[in-house]
gemmi code that builds the backbone of each chain (N, CA, C; Angstrom):
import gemmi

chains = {
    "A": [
        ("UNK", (8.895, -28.566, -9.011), (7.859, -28.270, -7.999), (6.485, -28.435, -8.628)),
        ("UNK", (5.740, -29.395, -7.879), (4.357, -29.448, -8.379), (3.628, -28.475, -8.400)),
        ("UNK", (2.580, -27.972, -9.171), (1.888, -26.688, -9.230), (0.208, -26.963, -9.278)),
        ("UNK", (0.428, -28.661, -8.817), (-0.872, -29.264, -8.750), (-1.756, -28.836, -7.484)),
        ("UNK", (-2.709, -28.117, -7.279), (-3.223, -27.625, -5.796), (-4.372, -28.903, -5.204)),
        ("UNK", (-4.064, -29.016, -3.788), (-4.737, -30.564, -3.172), (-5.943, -30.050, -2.999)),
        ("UNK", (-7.239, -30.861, -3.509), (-8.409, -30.677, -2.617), (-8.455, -31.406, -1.408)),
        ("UNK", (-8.703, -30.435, -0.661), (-8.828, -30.896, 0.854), (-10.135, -30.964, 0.969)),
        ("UNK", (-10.615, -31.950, 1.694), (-11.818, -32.434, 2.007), (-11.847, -31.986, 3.814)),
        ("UNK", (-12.964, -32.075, 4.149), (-13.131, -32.505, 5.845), (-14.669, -33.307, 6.429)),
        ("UNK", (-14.406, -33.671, 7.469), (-15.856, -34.466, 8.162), (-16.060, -33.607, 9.278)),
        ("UNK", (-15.723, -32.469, 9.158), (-16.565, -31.415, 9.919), (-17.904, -31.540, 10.778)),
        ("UNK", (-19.067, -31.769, 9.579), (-20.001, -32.160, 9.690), (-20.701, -33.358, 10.429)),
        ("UNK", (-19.917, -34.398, 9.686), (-19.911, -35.376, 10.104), (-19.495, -35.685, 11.894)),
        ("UNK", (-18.217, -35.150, 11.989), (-17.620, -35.040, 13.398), (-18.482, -34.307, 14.168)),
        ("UNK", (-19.147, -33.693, 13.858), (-20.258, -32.682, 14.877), (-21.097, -33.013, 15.160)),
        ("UNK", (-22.036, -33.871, 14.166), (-23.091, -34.649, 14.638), (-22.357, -35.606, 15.498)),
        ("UNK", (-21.583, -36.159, 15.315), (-21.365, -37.313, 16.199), (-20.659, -36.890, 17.689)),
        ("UNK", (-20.727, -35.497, 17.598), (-19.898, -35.120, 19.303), (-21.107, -34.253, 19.812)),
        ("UNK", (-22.346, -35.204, 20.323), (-22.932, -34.954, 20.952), (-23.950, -33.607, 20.221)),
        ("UNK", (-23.952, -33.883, 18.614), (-24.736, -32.774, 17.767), (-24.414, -32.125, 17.970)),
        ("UNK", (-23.220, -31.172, 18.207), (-22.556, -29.986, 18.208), (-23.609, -29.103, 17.073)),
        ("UNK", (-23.815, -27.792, 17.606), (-24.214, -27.074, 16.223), (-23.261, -26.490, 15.491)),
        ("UNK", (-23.591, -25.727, 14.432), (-22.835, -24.944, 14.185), (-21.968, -24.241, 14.829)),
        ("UNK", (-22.864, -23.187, 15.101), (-22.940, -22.232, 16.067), (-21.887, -22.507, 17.314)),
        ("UNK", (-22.142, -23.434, 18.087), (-21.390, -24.257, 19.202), (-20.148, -24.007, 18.788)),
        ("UNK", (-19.816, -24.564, 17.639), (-18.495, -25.183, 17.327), (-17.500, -24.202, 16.751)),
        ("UNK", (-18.432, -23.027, 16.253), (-17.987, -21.548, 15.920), (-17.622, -20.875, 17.360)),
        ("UNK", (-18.211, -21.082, 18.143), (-18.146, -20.034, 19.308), (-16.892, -20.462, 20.176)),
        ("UNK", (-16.813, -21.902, 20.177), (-15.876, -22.602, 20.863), (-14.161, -22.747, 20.180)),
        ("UNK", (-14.157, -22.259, 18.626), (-12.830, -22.209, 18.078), (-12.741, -20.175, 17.765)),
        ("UNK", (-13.502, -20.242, 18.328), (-13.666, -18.409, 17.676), (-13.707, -17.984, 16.540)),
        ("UNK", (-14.625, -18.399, 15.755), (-14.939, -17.766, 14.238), (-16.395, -17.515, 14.176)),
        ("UNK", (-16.666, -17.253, 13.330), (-18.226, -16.977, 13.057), (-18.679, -18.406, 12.468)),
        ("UNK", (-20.445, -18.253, 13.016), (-20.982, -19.436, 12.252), (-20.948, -19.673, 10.738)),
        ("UNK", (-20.620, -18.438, 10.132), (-20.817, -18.688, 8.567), (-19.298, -19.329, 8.063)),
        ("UNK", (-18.450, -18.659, 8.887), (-16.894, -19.501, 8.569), (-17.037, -21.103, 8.740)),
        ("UNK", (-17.914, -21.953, 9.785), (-17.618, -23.305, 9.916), (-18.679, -23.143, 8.724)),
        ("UNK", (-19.917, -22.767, 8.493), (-20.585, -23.300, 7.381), (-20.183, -23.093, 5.580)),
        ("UNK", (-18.653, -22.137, 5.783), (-17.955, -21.976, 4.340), (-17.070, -23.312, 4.405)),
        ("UNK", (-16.389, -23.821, 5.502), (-15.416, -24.949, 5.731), (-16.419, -26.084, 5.787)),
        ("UNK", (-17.397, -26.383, 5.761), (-18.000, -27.318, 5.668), (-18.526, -27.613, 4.896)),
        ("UNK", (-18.649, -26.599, 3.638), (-19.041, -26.596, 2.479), (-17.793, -26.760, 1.157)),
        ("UNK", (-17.032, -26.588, 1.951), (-15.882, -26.341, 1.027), (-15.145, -25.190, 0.433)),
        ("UNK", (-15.536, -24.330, 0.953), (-15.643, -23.163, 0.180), (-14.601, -22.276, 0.809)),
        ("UNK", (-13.860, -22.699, 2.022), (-12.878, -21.943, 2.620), (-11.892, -22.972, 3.420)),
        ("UNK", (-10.426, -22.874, 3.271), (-9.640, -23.816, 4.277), (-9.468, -23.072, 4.958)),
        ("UNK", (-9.688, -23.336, 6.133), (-8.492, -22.990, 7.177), (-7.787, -22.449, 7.727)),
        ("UNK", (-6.886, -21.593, 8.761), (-5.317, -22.014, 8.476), (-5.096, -22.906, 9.544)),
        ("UNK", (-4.054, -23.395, 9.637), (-3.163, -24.601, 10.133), (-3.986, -24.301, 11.771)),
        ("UNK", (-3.584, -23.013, 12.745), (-4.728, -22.831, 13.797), (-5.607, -23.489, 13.642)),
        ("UNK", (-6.199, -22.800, 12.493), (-8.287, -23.225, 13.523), (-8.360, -24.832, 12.630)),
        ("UNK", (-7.537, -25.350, 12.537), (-7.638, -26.826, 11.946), (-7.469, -27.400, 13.243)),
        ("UNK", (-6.388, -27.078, 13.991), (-5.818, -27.755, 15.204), (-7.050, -27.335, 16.166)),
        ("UNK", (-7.710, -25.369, 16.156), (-9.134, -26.048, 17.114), (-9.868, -26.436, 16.745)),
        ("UNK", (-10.214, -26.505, 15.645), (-11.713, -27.556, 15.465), (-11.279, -29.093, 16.455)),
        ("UNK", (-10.446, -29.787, 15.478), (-10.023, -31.093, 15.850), (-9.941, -31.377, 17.134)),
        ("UNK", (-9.447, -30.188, 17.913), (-9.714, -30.600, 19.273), (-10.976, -30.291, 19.803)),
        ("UNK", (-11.765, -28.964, 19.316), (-12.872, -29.564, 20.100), (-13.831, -30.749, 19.926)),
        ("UNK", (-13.399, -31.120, 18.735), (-14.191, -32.280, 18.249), (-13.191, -33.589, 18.613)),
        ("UNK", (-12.544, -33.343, 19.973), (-11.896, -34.582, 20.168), (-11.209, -35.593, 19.788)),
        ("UNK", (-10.701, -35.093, 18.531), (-10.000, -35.787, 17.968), (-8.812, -35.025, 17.012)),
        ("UNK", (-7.677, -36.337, 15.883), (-6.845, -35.323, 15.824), (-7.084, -34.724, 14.185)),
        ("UNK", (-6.203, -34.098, 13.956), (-6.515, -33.290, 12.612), (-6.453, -33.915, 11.660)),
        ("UNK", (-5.689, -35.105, 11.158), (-6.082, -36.063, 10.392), (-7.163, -36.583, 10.126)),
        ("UNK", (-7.699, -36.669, 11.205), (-9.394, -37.216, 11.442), (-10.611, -36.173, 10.630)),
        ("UNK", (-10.317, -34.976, 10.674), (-10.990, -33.902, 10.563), (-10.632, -33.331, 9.022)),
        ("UNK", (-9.630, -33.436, 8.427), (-9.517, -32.963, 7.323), (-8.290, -33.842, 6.505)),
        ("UNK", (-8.672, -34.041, 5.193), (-8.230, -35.009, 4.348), (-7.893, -34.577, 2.910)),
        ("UNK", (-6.795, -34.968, 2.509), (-6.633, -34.752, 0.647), (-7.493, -35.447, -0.430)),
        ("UNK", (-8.166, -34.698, -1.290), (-8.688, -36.202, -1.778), (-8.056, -36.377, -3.054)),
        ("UNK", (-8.095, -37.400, -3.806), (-7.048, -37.982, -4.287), (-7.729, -37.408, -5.745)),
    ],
    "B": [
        ("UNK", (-29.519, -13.407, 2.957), (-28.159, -12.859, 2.770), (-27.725, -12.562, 4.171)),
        ("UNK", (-26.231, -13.101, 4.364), (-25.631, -12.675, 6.164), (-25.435, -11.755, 6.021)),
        ("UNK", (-25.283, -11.270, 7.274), (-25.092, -10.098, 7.768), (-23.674, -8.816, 7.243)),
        ("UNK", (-23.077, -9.698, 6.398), (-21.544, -9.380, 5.922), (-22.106, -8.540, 4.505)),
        ("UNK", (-22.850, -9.158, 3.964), (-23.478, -9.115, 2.671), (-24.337, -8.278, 2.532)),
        ("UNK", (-25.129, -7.877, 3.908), (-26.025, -6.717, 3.606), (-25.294, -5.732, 4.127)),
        ("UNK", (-24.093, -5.661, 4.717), (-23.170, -4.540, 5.054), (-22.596, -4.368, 3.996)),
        ("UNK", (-21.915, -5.149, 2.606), (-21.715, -4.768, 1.515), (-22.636, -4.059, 0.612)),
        ("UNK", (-23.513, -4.569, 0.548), (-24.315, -4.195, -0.375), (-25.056, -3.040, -0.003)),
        ("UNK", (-25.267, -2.277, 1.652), (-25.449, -1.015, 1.717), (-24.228, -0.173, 1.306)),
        ("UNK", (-23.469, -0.525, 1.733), (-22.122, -0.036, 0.936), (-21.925, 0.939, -0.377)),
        ("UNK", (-22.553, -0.216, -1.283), (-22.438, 0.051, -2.564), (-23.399, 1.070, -2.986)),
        ("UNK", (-24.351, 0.849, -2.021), (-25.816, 1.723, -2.395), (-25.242, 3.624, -1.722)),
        ("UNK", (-24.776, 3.252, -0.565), (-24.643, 4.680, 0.109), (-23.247, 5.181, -0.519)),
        ("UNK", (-22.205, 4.329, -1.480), (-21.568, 4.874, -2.208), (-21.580, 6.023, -3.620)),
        ("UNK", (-22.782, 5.143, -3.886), (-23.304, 5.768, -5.247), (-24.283, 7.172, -5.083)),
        ("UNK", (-25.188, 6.650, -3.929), (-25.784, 7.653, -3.985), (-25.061, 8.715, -3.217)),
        ("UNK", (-24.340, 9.082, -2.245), (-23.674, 9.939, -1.682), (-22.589, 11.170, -2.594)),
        ("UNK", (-21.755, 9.555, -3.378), (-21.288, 10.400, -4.703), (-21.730, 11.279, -5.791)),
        ("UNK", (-22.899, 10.808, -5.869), (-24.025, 10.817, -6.942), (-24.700, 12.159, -6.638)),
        ("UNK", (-25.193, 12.375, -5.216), (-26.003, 13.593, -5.040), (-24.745, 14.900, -4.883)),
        ("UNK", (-23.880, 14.180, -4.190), (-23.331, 15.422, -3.775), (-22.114, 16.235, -5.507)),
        ("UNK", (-21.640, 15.213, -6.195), (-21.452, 15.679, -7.715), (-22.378, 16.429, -8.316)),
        ("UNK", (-23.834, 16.190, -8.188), (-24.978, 16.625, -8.405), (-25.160, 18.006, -7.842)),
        ("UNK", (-24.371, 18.037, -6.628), (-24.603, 19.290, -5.806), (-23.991, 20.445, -6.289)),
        ("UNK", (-22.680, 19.780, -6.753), (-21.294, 20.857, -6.936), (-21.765, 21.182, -8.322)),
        ("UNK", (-21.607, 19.845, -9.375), (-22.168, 20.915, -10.753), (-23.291, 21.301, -10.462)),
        ("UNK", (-24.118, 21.714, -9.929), (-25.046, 22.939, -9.766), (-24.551, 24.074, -9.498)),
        ("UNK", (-24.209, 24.125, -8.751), (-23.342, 25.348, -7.774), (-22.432, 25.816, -8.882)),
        ("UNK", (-21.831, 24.635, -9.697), (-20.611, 25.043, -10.288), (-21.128, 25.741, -11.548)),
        ("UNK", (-22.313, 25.435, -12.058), (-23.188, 25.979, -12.971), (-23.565, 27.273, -12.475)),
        ("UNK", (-24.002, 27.464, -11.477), (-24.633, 28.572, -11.111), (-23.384, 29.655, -10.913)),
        ("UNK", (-22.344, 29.276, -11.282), (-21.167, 30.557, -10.843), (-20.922, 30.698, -9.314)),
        ("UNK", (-21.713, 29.932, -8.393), (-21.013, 29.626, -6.455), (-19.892, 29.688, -6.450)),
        ("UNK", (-18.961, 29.070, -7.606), (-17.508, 28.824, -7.361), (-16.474, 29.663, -8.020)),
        ("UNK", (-15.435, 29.801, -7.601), (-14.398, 30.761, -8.108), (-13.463, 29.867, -8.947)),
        ("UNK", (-13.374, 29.784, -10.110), (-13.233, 28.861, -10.960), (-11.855, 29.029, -11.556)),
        ("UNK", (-11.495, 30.156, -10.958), (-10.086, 31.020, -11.502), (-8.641, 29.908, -11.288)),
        ("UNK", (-9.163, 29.523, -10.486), (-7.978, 28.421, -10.231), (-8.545, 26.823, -9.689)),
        ("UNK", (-8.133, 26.204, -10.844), (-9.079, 25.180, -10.780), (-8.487, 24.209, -9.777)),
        ("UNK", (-7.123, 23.929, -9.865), (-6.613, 23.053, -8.589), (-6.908, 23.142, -7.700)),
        ("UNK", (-7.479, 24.699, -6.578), (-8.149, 24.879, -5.840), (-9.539, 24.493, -5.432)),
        ("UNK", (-10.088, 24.854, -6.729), (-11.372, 24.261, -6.560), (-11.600, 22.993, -6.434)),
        ("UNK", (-11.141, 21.918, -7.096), (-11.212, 20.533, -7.136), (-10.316, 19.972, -5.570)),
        ("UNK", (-9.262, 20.786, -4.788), (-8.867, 20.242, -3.506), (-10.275, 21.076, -2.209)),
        ("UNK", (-10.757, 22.020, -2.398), (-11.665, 22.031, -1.945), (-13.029, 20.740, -2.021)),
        ("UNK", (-13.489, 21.083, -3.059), (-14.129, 19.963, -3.037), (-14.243, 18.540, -2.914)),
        ("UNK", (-13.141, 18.271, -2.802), (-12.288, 16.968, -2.615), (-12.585, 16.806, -1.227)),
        ("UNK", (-11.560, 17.436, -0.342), (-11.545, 18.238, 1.171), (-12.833, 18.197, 1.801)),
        ("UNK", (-13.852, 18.891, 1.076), (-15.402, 18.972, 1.958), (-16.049, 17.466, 1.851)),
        ("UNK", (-15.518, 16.700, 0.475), (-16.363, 15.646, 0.447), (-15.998, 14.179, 1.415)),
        ("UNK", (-14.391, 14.651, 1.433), (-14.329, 13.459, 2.566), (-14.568, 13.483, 4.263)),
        ("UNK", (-15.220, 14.427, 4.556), (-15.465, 14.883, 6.102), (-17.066, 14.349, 5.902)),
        ("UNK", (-18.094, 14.577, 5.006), (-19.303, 14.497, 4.730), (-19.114, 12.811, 4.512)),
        ("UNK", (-18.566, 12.202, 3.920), (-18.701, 11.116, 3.755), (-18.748, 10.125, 5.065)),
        ("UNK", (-17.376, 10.498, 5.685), (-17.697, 10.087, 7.123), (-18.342, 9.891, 7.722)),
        ("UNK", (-19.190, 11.372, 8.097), (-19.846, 11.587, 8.739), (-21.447, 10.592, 8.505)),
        ("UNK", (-21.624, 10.915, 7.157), (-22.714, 9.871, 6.897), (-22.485, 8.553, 6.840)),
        ("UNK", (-21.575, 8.010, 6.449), (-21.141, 6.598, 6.928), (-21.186, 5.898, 8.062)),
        ("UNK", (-20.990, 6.913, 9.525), (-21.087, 6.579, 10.433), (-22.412, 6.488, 10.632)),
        ("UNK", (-23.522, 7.701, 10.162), (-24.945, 7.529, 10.405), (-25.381, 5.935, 10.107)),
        ("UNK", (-24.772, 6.326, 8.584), (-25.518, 4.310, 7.815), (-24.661, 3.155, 8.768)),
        ("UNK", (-23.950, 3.127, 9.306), (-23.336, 2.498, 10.560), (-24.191, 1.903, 11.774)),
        ("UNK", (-24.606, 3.204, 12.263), (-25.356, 3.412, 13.268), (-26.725, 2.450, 12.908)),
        ("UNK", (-27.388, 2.958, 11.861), (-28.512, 2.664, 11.446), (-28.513, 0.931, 10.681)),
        ("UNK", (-27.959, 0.508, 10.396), (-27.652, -1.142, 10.117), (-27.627, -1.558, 11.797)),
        ("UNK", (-25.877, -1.043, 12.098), (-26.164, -1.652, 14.115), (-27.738, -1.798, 14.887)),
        ("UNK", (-28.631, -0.705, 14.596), (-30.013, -0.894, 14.851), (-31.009, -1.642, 14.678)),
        ("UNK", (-30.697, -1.405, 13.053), (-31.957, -2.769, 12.556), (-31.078, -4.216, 12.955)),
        ("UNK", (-29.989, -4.013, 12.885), (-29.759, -5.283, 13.062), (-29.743, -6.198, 15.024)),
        ("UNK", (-29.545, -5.533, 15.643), (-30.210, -5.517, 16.626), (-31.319, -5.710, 16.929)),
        ("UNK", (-32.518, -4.927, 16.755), (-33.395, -4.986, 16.693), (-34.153, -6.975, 16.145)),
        ("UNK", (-33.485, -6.945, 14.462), (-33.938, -8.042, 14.137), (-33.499, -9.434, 14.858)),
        ("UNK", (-31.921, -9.436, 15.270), (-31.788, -10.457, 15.913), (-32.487, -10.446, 17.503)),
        ("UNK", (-32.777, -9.140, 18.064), (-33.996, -9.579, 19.266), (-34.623, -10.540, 19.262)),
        ("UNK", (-35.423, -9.905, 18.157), (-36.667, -10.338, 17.578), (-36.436, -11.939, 17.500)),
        ("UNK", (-35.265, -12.371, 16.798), (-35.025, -13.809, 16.639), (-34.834, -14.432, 17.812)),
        ("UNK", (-34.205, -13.908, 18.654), (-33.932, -14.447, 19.932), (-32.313, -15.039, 19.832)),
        ("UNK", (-31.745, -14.444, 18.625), (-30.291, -14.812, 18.494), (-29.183, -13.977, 19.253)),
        ("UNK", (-27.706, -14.435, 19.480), (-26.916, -13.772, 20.227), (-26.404, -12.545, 19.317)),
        ("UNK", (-26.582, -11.232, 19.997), (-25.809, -10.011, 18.703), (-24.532, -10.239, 18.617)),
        ("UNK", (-23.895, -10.451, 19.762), (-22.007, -10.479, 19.781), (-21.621, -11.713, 18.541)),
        ("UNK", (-22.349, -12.461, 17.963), (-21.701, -13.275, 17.028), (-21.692, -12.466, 15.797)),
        ("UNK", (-22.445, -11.851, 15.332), (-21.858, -10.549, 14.440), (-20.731, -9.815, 14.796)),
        ("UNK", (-19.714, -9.751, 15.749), (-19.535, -8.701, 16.066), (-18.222, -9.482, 15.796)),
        ("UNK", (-17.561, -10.819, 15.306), (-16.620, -11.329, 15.153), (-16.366, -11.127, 13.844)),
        ("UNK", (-15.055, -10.761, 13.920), (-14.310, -10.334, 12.286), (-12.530, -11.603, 12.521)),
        ("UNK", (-13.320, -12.725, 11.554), (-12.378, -13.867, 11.995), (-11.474, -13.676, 10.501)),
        ("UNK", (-11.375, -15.001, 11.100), (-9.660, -15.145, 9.449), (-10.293, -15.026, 8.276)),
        ("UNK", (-11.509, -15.784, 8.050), (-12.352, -15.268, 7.106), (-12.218, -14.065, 6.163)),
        ("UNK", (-13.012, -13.209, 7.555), (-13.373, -11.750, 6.931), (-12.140, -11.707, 6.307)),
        ("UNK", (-10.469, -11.520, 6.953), (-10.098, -10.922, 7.184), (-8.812, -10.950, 5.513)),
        ("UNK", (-8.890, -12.332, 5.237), (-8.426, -12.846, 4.107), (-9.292, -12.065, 2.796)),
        ("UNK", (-10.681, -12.537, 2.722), (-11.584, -11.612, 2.143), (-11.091, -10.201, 1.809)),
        ("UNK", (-11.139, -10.029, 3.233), (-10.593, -8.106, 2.796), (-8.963, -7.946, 2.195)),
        ("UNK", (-7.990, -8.662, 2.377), (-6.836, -8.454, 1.734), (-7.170, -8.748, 0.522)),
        ("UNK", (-7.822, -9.815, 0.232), (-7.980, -9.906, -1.665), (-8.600, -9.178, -2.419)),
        ("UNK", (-9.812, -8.947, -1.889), (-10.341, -7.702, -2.881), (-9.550, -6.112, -2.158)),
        ("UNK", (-9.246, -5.983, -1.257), (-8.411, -4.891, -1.188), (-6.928, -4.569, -2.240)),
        ("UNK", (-6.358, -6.296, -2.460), (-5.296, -6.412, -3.635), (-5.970, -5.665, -4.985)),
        ("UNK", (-7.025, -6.512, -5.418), (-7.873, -6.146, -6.528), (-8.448, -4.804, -7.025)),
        ("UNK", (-8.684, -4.114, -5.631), (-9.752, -2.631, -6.117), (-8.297, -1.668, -6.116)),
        ("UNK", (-7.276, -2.109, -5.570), (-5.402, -0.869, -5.830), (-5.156, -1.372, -7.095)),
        ("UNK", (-5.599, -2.449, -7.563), (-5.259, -2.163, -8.625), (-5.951, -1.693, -9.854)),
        ("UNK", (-7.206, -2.308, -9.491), (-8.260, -0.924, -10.021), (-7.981, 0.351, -10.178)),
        ("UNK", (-7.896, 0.780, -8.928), (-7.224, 1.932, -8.943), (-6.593, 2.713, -9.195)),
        ("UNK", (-5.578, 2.031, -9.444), (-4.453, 2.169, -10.249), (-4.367, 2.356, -12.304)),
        ("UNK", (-5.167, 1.679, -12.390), (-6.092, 1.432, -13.956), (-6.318, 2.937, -14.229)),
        ("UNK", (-7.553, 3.584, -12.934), (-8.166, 4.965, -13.195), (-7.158, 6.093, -13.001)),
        ("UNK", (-6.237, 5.788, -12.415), (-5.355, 6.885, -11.781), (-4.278, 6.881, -13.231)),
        ("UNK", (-3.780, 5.728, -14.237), (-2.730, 6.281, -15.027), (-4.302, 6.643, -16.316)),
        ("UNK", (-5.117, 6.131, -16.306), (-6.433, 6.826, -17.667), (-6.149, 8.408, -16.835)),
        ("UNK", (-6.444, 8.847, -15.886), (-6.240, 10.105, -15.710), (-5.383, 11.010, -15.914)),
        ("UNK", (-3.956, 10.434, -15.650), (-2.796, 10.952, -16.134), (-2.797, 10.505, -17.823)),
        ("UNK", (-3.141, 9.722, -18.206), (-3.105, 9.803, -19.740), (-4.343, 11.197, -19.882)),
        ("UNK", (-4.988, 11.609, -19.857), (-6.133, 12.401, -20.118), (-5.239, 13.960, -20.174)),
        ("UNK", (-4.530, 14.254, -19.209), (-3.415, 15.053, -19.433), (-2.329, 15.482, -19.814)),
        ("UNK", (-2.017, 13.940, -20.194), (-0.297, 14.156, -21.385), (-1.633, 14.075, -22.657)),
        ("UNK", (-2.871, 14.124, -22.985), (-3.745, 14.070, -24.460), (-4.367, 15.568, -23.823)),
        ("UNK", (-3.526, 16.341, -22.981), (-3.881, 18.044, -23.271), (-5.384, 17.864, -22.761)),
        ("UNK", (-6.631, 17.311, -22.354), (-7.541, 17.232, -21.593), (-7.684, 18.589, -20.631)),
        ("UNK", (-8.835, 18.911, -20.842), (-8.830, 19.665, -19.439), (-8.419, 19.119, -17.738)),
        ("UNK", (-8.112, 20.017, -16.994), (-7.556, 19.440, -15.842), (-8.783, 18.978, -14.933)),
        ("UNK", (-10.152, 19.352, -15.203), (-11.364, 19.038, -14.690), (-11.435, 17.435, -14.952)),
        ("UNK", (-11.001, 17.292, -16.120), (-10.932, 15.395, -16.924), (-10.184, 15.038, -15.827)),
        ("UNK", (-9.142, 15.143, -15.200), (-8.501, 14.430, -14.534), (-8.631, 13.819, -13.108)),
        ("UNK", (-9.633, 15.002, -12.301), (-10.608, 14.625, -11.355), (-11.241, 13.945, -11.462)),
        ("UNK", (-12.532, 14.539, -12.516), (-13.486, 13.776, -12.954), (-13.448, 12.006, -13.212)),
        ("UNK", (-12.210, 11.988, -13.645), (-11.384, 10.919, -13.797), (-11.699, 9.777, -12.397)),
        ("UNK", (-10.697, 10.599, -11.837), (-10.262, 9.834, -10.461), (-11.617, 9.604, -9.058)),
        ("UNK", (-12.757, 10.662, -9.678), (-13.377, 10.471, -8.654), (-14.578, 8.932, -9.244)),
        ("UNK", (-14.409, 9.206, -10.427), (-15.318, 7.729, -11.179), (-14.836, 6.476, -10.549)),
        ("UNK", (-13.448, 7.135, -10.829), (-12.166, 5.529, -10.549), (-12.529, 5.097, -9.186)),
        ("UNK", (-12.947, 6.277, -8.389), (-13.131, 6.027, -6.615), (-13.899, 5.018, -6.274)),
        ("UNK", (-14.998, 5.526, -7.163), (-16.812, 5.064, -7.128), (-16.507, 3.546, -7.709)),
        ("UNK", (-15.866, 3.256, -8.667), (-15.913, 2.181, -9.430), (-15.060, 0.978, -8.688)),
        ("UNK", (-14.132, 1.349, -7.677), (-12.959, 0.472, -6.656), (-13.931, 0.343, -5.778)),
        ("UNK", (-14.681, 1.401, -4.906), (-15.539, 1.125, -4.124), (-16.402, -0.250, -4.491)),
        ("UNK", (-17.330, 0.092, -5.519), (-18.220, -1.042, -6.205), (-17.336, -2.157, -6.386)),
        ("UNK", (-16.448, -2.384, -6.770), (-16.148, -3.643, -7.417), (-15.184, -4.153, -5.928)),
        ("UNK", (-14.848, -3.404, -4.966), (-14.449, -4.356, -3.598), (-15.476, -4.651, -2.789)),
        ("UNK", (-16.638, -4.143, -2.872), (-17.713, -4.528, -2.260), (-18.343, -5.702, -3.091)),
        ("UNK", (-18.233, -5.682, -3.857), (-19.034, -6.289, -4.596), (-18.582, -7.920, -4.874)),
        ("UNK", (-16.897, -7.682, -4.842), (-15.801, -9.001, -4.575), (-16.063, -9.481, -3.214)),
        ("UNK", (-16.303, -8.747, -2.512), (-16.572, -9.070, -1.284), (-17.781, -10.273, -1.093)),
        ("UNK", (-19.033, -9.625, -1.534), (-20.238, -10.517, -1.289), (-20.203, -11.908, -2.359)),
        ("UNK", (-19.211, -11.669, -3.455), (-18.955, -12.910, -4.253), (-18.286, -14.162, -3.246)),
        ("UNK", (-17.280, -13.473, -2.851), (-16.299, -14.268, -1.831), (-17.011, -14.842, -0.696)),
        ("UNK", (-17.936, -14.172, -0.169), (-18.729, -14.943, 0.818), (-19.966, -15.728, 0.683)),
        ("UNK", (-20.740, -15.459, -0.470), (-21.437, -16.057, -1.005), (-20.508, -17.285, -2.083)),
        ("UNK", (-20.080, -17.258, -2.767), (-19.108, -18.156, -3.446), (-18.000, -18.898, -2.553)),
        ("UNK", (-17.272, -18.346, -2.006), (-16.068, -18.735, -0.882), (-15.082, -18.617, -1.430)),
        ("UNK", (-13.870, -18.583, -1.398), (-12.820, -17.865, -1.779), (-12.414, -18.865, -2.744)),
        ("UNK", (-12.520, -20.601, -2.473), (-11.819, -21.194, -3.835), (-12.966, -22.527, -3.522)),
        ("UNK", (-13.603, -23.155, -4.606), (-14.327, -23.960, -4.693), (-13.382, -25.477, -4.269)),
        ("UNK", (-13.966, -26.132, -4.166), (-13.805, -27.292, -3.926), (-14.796, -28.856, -3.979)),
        ("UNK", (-13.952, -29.768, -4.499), (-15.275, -31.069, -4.419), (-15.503, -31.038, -3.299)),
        ("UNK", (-17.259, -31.109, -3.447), (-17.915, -32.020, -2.126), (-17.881, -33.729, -1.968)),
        ("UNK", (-18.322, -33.824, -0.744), (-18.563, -35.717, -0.078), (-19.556, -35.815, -0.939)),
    ],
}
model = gemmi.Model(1)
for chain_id, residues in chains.items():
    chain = gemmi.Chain(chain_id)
    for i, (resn, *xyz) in enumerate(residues, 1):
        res = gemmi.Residue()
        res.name, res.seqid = resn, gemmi.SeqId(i, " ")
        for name, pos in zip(("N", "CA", "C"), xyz):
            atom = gemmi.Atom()
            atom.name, atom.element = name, gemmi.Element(name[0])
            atom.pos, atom.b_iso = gemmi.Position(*pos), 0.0
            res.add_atom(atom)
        chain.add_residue(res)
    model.add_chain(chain)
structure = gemmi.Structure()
structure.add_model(model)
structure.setup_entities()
């Protein structure tokens, strides 16, 4: 068993500006977390869980692949 | 600093000093002969007893009084209050880890205390002990706390 841990990346950011400049804020209120939680996940500084991966991605219209990535 | 962070960090402040004055209070009293000293297990579950009803009670004041200013300031900003008022996966991860961390803290002060008594210590050492140990779990889960949110729970490369 690997004991190697993945950095996960995301385009959070990226995806928000491009859905109509979503703010922060917006995009917090609309998956139910606080604004400082999307600005720890957008920084890197917090994943997830498997939930609020699936709402971000959808409110940002797209799917979770799109939104968060391993980096190599 | 968010709003999470200055709720920690009053924390730490109304920990110390609360502990601080009211220890301050008892060895006075306890100096002055106020107390019936004849049986000390008594005395130390009394005082134990009075201090966690007082603590409350003022906790809820410093409660009250953050809910205010903080109100107040986000008026002032013209920001929504109810987005403070969300305690998401975040917080909530946060609080299990340093909650893991300060039991076992805890745990650290609680067998130094019981060692203080198999080394024949007075039984006053053993309070004295445990109420440091209190003060010191307090501080250091608050204090994990504002690391964790200011830091974030595990770093990662940026884009």
């Amino acid at each position: 068993m690997s004991k190697e841990r993945l950095i996960i990346n995301n385009k959070v950011r990226k995806l928000r500006f491009e859905h109509n400049e979503m703010t922060q804020k917006e995009l917090a209120q609309r998956v139910g977390v606080s604004r400082q939680t999307i600005v720890a996940i957008e920084k890197g500084q917090y994943s997830p869980t498997l939930e609020l991966c699936f709402k971000i991605a959808r409110e940002l219209n797209t799917t979770i692949d799109d939104v968060f990535y391993v980096e190599d | 600093m968010t709003y999470q962070e200055i709720r920690r960090f009053a924390s730490i402040i109304f920990t110390v000093l609360v502990t601080g004055i009211y220890a301050l209070i008892v060895y006075q009293r306890y100096m002055d002969g106020v107390y019936d000293t004849s049986n000390i297990m008594r005395f130390w579950a009394l005082v134990i007893l009075l201090f966690i009803p007082i603590t409350i009670v003022l906790r809820i004041v410093m409660e009250i009084i953050i809910a205010i200013i903080k109100s107040i300031v986000l008026t002032a900003k013209g920001e929504n209050i109810d987005e403070l008022e969300i305690v998401d996966e975040r917080d909530k991860l946060i609080e299990l880890k340093t909650t893991k961390i300060s039991l076992f803290v805890f745990s650290v002060g609680f067998i130094l205390a019981l060692v203080s008594q198999a080394m024949s210590m007075s039984v006053h050492m053993f309070f004295i002990i445990i109420v440091i140990t209190g003060v010191i779990t307090e501080i250091i889960q608050e204090s994990l706390s504002i690391f964790f949110y200011r830091r974030g729970l595990w770093c990662q490369k940026k884009d």
